[in-house]
DRENDO-1510 file (C-alpha; in Angstrom, 1 decimal, always signed):
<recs>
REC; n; res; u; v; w
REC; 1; UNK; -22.9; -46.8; -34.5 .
REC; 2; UNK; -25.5; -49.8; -35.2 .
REC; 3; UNK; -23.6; -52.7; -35.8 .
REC; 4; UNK; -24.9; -53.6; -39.2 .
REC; 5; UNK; -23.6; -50.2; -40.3 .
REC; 6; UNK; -20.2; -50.5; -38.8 .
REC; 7; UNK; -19.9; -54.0; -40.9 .
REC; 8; UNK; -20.7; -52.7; -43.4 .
REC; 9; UNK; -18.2; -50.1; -43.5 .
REC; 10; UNK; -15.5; -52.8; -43.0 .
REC; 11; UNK; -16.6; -54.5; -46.0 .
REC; 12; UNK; -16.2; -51.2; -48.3 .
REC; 13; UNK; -12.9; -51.0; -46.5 .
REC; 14; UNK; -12.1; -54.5; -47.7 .
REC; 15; UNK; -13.3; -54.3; -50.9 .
REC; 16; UNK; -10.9; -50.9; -51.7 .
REC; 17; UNK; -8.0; -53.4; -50.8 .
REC; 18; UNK; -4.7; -53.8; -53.2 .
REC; 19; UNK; -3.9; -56.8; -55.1 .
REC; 20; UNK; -0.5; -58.8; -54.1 .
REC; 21; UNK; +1.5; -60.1; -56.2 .
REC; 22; UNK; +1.4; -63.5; -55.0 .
REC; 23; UNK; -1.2; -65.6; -52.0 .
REC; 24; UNK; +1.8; -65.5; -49.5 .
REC; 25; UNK; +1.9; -61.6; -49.7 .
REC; 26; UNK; -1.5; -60.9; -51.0 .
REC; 27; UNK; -3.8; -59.0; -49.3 .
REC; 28; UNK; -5.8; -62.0; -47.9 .
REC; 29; UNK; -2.7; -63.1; -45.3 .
REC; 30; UNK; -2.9; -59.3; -44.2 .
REC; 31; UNK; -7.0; -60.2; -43.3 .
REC; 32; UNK; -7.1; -61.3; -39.6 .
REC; 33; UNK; -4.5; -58.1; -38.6 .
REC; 34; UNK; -6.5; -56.1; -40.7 .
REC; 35; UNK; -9.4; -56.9; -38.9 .
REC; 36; UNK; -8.0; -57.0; -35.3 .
REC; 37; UNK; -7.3; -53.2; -37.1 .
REC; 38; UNK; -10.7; -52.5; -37.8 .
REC; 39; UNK; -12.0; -53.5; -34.4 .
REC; 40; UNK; -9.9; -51.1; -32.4 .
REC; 41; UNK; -10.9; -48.0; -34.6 .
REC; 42; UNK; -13.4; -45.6; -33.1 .
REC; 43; UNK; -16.6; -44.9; -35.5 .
REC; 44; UNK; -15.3; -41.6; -36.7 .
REC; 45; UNK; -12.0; -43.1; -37.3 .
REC; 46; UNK; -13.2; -46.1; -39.5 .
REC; 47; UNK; -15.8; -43.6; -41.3 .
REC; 48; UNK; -12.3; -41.5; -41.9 .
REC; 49; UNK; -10.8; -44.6; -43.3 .
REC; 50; UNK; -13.2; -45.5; -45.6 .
REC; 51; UNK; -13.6; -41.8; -46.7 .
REC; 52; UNK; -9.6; -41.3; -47.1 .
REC; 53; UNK; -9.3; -44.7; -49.5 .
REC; 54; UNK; -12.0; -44.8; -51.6 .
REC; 55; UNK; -11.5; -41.3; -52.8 .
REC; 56; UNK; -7.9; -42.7; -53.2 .
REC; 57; UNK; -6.6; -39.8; -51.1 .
REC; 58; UNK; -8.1; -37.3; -53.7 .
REC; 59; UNK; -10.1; -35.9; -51.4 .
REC; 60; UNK; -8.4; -34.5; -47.6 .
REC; 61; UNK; -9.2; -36.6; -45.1 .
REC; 62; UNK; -8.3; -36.2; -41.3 .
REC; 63; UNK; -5.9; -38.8; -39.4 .
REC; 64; UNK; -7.1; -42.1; -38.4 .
REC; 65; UNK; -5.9; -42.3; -34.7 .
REC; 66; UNK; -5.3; -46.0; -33.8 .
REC; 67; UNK; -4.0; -47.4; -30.2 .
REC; 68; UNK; -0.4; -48.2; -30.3 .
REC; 69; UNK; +0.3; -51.8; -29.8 .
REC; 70; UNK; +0.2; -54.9; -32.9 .
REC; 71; UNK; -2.8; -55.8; -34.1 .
REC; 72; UNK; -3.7; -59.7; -32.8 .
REC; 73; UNK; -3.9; -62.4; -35.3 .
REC; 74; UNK; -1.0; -60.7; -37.4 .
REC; 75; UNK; +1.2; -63.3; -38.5 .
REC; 76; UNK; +3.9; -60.8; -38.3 .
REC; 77; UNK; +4.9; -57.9; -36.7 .
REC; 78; UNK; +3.3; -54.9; -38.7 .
REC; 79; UNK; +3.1; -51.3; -37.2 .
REC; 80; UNK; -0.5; -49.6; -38.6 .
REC; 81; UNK; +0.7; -47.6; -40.7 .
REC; 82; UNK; +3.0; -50.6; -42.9 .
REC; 83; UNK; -0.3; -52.6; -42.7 .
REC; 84; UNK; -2.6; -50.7; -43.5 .
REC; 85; UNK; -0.4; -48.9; -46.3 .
REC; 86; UNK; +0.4; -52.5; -47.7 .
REC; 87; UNK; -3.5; -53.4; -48.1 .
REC; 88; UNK; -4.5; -49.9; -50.0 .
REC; 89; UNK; -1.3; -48.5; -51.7 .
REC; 90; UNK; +2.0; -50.7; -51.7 .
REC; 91; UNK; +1.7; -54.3; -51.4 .
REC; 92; UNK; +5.5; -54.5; -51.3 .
REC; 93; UNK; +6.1; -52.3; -48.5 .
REC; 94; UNK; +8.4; -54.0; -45.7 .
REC; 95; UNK; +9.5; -51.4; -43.2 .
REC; 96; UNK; +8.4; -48.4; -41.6 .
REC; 97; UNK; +11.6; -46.5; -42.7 .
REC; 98; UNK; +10.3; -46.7; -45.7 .
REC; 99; UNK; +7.3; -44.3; -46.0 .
REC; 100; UNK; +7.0; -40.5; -44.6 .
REC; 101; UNK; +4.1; -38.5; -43.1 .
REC; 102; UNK; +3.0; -35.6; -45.1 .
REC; 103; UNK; +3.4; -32.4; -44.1 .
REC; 104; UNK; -0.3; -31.9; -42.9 .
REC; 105; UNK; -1.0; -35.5; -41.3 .
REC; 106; UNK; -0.5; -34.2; -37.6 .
REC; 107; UNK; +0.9; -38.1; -36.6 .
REC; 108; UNK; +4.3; -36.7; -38.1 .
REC; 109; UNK; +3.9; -33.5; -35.9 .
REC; 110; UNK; +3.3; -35.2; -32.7 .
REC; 111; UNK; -0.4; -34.5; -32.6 .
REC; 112; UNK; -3.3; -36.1; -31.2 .
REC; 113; UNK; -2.0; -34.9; -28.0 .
REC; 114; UNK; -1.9; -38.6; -27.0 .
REC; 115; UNK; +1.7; -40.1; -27.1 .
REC; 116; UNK; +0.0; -43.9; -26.6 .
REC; 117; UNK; -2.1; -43.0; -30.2 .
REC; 118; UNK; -0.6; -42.9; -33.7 .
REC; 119; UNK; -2.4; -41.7; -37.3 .
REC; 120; UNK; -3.1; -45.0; -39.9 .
REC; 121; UNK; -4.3; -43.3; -42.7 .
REC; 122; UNK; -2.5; -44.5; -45.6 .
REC; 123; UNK; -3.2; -41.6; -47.6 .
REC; 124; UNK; -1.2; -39.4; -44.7 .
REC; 125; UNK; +2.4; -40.8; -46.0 .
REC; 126; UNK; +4.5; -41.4; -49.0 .
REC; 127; UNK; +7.2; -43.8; -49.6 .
REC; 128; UNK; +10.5; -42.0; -50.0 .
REC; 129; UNK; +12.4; -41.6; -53.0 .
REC; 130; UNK; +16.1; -40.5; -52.4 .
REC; 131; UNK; +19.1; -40.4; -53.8 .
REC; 132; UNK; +20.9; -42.5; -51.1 .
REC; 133; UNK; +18.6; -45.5; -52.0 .
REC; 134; UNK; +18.5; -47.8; -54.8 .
REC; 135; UNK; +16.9; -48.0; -57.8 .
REC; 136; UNK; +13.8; -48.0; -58.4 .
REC; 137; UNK; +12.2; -45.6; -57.1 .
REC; 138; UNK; +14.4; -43.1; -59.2 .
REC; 139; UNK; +16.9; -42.9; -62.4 .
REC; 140; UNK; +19.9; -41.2; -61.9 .
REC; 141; UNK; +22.0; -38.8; -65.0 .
REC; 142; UNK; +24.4; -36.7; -64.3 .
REC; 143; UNK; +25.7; -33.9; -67.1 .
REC; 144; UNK; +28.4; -31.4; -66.1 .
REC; 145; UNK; +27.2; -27.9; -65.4 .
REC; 146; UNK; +29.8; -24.7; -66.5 .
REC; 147; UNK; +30.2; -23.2; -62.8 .
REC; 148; UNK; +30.8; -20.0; -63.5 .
REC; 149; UNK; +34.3; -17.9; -61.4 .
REC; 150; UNK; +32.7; -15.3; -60.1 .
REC; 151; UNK; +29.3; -15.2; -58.2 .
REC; 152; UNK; +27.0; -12.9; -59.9 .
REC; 153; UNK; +25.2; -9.9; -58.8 .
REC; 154; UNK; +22.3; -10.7; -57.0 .
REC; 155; UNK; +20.2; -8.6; -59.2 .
REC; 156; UNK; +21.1; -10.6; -62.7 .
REC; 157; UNK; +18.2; -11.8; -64.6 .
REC; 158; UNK; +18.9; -15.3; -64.3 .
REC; 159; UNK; +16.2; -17.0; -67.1 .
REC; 160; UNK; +14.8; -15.3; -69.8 .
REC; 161; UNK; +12.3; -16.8; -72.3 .
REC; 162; UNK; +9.2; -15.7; -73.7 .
REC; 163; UNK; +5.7; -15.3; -71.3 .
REC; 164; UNK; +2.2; -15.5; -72.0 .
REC; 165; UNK; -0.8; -14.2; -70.3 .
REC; 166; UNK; +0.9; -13.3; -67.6 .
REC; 167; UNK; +1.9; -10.2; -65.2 .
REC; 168; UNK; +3.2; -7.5; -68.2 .
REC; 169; UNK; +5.3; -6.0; -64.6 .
REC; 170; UNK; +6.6; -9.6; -63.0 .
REC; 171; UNK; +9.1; -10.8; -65.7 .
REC; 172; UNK; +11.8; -11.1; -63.1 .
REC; 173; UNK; +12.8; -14.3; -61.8 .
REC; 174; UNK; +15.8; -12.2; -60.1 .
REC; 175; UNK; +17.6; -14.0; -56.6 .
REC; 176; UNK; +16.6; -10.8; -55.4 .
REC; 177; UNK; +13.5; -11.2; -53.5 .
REC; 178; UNK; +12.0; -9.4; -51.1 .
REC; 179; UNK; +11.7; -10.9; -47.4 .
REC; 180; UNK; +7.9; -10.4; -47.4 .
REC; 181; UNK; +6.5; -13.6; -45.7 .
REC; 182; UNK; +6.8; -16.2; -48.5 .
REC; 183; UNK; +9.1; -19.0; -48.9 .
REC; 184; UNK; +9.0; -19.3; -52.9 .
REC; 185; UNK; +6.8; -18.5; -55.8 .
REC; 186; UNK; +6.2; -20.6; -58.3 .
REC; 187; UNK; +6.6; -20.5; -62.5 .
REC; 188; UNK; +5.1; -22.7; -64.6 .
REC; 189; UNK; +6.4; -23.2; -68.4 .
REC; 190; UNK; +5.2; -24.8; -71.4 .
REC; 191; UNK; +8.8; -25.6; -73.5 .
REC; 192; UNK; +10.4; -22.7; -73.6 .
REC; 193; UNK; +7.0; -20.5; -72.8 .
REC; 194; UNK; +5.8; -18.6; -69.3 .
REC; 195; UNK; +2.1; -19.1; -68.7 .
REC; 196; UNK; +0.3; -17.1; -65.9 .
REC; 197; UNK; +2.0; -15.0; -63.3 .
REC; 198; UNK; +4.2; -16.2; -60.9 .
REC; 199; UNK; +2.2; -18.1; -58.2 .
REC; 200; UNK; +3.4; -16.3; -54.4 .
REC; 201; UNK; +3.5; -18.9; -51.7 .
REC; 202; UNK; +2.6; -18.1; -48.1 .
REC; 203; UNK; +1.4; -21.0; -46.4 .
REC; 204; UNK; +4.2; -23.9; -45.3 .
REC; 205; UNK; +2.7; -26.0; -48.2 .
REC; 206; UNK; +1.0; -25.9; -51.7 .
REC; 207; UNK; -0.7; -28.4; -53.6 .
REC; 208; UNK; -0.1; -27.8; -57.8 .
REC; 209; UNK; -2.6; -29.5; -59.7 .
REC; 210; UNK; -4.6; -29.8; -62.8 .
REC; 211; UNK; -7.8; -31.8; -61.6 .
REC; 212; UNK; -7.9; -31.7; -57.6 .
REC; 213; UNK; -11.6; -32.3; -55.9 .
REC; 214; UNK; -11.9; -29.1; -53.7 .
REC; 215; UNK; -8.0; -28.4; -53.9 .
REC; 216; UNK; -7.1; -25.5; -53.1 .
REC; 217; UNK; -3.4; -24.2; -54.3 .
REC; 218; UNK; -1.8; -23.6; -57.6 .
REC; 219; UNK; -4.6; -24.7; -60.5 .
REC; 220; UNK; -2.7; -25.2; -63.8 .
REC; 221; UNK; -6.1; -25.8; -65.0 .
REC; 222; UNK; -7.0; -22.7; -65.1 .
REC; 223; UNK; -4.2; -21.0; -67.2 .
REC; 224; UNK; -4.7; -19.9; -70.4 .
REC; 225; UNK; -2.5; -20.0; -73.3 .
REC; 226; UNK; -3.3; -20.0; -76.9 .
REC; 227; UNK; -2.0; -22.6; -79.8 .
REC; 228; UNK; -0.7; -25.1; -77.4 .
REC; 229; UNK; +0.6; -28.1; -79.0 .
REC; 230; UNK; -0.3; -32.0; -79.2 .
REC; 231; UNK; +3.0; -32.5; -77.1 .
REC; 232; UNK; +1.8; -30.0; -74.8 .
REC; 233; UNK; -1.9; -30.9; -74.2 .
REC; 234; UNK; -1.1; -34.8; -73.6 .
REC; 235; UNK; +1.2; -33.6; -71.0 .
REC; 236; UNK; -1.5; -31.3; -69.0 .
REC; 237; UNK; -3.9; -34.5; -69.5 .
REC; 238; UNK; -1.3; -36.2; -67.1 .
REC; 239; UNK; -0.7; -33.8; -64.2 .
REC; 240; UNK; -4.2; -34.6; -62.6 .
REC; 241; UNK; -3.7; -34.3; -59.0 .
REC; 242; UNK; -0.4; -33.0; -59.3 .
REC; 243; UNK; +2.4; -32.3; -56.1 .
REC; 244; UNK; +2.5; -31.2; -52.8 .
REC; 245; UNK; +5.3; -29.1; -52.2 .
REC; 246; UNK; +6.0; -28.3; -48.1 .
REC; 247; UNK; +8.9; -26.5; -46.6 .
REC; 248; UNK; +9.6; -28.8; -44.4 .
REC; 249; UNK; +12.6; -28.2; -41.1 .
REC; 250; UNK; +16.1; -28.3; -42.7 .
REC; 251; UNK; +15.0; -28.2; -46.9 .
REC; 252; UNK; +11.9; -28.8; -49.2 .
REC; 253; UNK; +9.6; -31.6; -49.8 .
REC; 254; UNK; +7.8; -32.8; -53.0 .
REC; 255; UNK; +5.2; -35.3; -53.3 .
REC; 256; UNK; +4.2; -37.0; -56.4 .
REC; 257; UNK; +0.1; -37.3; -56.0 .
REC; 258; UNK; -0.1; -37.6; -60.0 .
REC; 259; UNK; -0.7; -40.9; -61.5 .
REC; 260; UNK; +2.3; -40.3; -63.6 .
REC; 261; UNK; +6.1; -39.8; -63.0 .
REC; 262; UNK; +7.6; -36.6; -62.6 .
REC; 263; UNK; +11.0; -35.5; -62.8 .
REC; 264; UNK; +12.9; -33.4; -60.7 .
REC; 265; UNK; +16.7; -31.0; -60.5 .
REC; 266; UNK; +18.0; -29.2; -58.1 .
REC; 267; UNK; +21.8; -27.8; -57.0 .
REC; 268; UNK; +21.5; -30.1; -53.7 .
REC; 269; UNK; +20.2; -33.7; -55.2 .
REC; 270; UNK; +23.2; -34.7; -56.1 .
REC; 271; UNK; +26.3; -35.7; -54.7 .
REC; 272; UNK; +27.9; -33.7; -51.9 .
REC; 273; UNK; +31.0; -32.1; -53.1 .
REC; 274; UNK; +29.6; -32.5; -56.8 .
REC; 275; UNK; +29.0; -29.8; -59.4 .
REC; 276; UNK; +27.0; -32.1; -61.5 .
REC; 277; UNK; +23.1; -31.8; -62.2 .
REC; 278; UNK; +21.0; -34.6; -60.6 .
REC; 279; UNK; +17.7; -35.5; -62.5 .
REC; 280; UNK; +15.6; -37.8; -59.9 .
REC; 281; UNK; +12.4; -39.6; -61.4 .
REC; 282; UNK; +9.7; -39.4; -58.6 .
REC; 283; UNK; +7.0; -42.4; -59.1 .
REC; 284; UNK; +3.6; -41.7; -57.4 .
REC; 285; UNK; +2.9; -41.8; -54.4 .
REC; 286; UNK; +6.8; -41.1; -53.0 .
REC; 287; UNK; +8.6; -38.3; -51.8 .
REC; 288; UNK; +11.5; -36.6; -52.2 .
REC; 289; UNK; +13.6; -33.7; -50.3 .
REC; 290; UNK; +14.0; -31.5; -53.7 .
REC; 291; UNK; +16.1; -28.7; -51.9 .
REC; 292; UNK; +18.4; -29.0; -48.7 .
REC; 293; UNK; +19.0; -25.6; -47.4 .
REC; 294; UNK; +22.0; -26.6; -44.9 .
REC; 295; UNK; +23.5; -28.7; -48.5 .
REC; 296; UNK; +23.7; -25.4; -50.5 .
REC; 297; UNK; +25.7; -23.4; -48.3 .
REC; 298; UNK; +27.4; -20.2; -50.1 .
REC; 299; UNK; +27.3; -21.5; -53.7 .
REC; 300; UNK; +26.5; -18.9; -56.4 .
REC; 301; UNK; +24.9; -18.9; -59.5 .
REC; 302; UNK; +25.4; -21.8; -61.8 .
REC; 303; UNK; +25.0; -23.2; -65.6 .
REC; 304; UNK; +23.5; -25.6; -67.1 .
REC; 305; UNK; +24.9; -26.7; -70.3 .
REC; 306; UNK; +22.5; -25.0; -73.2 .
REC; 307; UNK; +20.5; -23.6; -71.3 .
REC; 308; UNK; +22.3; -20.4; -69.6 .
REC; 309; UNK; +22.6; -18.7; -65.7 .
REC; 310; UNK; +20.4; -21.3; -62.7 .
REC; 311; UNK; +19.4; -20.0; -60.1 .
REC; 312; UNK; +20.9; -21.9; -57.3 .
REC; 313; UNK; +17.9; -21.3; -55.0 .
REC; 314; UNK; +15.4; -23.2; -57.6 .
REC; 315; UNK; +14.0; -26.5; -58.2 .
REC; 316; UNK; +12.6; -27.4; -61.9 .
REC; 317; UNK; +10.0; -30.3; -61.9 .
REC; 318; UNK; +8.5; -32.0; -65.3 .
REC; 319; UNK; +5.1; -33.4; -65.6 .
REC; 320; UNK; +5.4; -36.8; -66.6 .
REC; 321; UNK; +8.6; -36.3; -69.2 .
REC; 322; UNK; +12.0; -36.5; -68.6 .
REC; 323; UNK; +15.3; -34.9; -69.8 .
REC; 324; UNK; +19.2; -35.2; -69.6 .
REC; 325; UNK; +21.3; -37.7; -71.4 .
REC; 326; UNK; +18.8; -40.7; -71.3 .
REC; 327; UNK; +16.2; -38.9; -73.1 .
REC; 328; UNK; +15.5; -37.2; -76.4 .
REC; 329; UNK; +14.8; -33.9; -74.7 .
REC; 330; UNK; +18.4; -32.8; -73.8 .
REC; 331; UNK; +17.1; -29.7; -71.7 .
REC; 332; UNK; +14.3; -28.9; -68.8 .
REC; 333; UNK; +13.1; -26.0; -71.8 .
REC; 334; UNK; +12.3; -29.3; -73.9 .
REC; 335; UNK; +9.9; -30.5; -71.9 .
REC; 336; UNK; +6.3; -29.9; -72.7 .
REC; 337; UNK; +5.1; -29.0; -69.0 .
REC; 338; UNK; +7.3; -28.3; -66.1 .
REC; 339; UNK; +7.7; -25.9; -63.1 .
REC; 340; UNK; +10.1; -23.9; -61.1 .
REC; 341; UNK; +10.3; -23.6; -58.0 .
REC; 342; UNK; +12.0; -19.9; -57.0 .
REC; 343; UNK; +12.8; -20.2; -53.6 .
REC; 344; UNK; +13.2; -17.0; -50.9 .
REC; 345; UNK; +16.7; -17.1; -49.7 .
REC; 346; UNK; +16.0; -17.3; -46.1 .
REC; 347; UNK; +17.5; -14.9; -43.4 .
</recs>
């Protein structure tokens, strides 16, 4: 690559940079190790780079292999992946501890092939959000489930509401599922409402989205429903790029790549030893393990106040509103736009 070309690409790169909140931890004291950076990238990894954060990690990009070793002229310590992480998406990130590689970056899968090479691009992790840690990144309730005596038959209809355009023959959301090759399928509700058929899923992970360049997945987009309301429609105009959901080793993953909050439940977020609902808020751009299969163990079916039989092999997400005790909407069936997740039980 001509020189003049490779400048400019580290210009772009510089000019895509995040604002700090003060000159001490700004981006400008992250300069000389993020140039040292620079300098150590191959051509098709800095072209990578630029691709991956101007298209704000919208668009897929590949990993960003980088050397292993600290930059020189870093006034501290930073791996790659905290520097370069701290200049394009979270200028308060401290530790490496702190962020996650997606399920498809193939630095968290030991890829590359090359154990002295490690992937940089910023748009290839998350921050994690759990409950272990303190706020922010999530709020906390807690409301007191009825846990029923006796398990129920594993062919009880476990949530019924009304449907629209969907599947006239796929009304069941039974724990009965059939060991066919996927790991969930996925609903998606307006209040109280079913729109579309339930979404099968094959592959280890799914993006859901409204407005995805090229995404491939789940399009809520694309689901019709007539005489949606105000409430409704201002929620859909906040799902943009949506979640990733991956089944992930041991449970499952969600990642918030919305520009909003989202909000999720599920039987294993909360305490262990606890039969109480945990509500987790998800800011973007973090993680969270939304179902732990070792957690659940043999626990049957469950209720929530108000709202009837759970499946205990589910997750329910909300688009950008919350619910529980801290909010006006009382119950997941309040919220204008939200999803469930109906895992396969495995084995």
């Amino acid at each position: 690559m001509f020189r003049s070309r490779r400048a400019g690409l580290v210009r772009r790169l510089w000019r895509q940079r995040c604002v700090g909140a003060g000159p001490e931890d700004g981006p400008g004291a992250l300069k000389p190790a993020a140039h040292a950076l620079f300098k150590k990238l191959k051509d098709e990894e800095l072209e990578l780079l630029v691709q991956a954060v101007e298209s704000r990690g919208a668009c897929e990009s590949g990993c960003v292999w980088v050397p292993r070793g600290e930059p020189r002229g870093a006034k501290q310590a930073l791996s790659p992946q905290v520097l370069l992480c701290r200049l394009y998406r979270w200028p308060d990130l401290r530790q490496p501890h702190e962020l996650k590689h997606l399920y498809f970056c193939a630095g968290g899968r030991g890829g590359c092939g090359d154990a002295a090479a490690l992937c940089c691009n910023p748009h290839h992790f998350s921050r994690l959000a759990a409950p272990e840690t303190p706020p922010p990144p999530y709020s906390k309730t807690s409301c007191a489930p009825v846990w029923p005596d006796e398990q129920q038959h594993p062919g009880t209809q476990l949530l019924e509401f009304s449907y629209n355009a969907g599947d006239r023959h796929d009304t069941s959301l039974s724990r009965n599922t059939v060991k066919d090759g996927y790991w969930c399928k996925l609903a998606y509700w307006e209040h109280r409402t079913r729109v579309g058929r339930l979404y099968v899923v094959h592959e280890a992970s799914v993006n859901v989205f409204c407005e995805l360049p090229r995404g491939n997945g789940f399009c809520l987009g694309q689901l019709p429903a007539a005489h949606r309301s105000r409430a409704v429609r201002r929620a859909r105009g906040k799902i943009g790029r949506g979640l990733l959901l991956s089944r992930e080793p041991g449970g499952v993953w969600a990642y918030n790549r919305s520009e909003h909050p989202i909000f999720v439940s599920s039987p294993t977020l909360g305490s262990p030893g606890t039969h109480s609902l945990t509500i987790l808020k998800v800011l973007p751009g973090y993680s969270v393990k939304v179902f732990d299969y070792e957690r659940l163990g043999g626990a049957g079916g469950w209720q929530l106040p108000g709202e009837g039989p759970c499946d205990p092999h589910s997750v329910r997400i909300s688009f950008a509103k919350g619910w529980g005790p801290c909010y006006s909407r009382q119950f997941i069936t309040s919220c204008p736009c939200w999803l469930e997740v109906l895992l396969n039980r495995p084995g």
